[in-house]
C-alpha positions as CSV (number, residue, x, y, z in Angstrom):
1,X,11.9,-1.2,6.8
2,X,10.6,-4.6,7.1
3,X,7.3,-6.1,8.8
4,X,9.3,-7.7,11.0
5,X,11.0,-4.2,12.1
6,X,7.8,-2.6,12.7
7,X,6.8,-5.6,14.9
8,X,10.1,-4.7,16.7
9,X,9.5,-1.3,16.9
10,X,6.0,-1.7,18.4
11,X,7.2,-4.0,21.1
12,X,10.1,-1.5,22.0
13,X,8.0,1.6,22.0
14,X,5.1,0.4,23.4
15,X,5.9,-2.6,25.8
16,X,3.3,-4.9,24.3
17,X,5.1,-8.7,23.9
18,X,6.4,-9.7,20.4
19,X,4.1,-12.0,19.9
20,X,1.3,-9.2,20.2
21,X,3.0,-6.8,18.6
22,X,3.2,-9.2,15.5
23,X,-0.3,-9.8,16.3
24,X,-1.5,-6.3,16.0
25,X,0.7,-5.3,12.8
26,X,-0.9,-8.3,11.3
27,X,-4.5,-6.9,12.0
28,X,-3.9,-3.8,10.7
29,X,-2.2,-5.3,7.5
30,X,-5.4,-7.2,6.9
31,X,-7.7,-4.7,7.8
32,X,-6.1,-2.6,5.0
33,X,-6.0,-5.3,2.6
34,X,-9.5,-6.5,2.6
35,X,-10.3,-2.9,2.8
36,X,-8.6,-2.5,-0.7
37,X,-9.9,-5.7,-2.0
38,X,-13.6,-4.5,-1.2
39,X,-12.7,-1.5,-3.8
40,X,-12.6,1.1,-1.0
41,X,-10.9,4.1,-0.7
42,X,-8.1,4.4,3.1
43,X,-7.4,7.9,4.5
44,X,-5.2,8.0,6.8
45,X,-4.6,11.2,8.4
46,X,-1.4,12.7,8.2
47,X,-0.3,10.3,6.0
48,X,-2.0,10.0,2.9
49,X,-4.5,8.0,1.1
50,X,-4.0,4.3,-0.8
51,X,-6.6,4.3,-3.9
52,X,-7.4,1.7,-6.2
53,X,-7.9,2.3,-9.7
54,X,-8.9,0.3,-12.2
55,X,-7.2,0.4,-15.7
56,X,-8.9,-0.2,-18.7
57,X,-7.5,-2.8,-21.9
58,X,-5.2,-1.2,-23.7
59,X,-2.7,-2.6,-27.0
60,X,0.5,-2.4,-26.1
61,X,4.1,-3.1,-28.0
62,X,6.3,-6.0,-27.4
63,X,9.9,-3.7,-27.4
64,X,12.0,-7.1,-28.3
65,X,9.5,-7.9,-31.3
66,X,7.6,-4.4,-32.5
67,X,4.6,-6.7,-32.0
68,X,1.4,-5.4,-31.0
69,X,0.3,-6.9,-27.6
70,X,-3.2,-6.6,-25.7
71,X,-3.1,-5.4,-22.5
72,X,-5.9,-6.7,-20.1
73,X,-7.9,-4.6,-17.7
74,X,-6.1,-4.4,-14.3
75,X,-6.7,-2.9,-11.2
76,X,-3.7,-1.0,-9.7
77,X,-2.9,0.7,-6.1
78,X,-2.0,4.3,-5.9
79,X,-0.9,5.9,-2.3
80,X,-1.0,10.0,-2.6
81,X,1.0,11.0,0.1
82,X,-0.6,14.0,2.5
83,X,0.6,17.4,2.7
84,X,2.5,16.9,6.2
85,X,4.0,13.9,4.6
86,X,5.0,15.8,2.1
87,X,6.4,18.4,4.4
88,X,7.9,16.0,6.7
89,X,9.6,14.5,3.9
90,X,11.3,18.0,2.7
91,X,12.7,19.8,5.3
């Protein structure tokens, strides 16, 4: 699924008109974004939770080469889906 099918789904579900239905999915895209950016944590219910975690430097291998390699620090999203996601997903 693609943004522009949620945008398409919004406008057939709900009525609003494309243009706010892009509007809207946009917002909330953002919203989550700068949300994540901040370092914060998003619940959302019945759905699960997006987490950032930061990952410390690390040496790593080069598999072509054998050579060692540094790693740098990095910050990486996680989503932990909730139970009824889970449940949802499984029957």
């Amino acid at each position: 699924m693609t943004k522009a099918d949620i945008v398409e789904s919004i406008y057939e579900k709900i009525g609003f008109s494309k243009k706010e239905s892009a509007e809207i999915v946009e917002l909330v895209f953002d919203t989550i974004k700068e949300t994540l950016e901040k370092g914060q944590k998003i619940k959302i219910s019945g759905f699960g939770n997006f987490v950032v975690r930061h990952k410390r430097p690390r040496i790593g291998r080069n598999p072509q080469t054998g050579q060692s390699i540094e790693i740098s620090e990095r910050s990486v999203l996680t989503f932990r889906p909730s139970q009824i996601l889970k449940q949802a997903l499984n029957k």
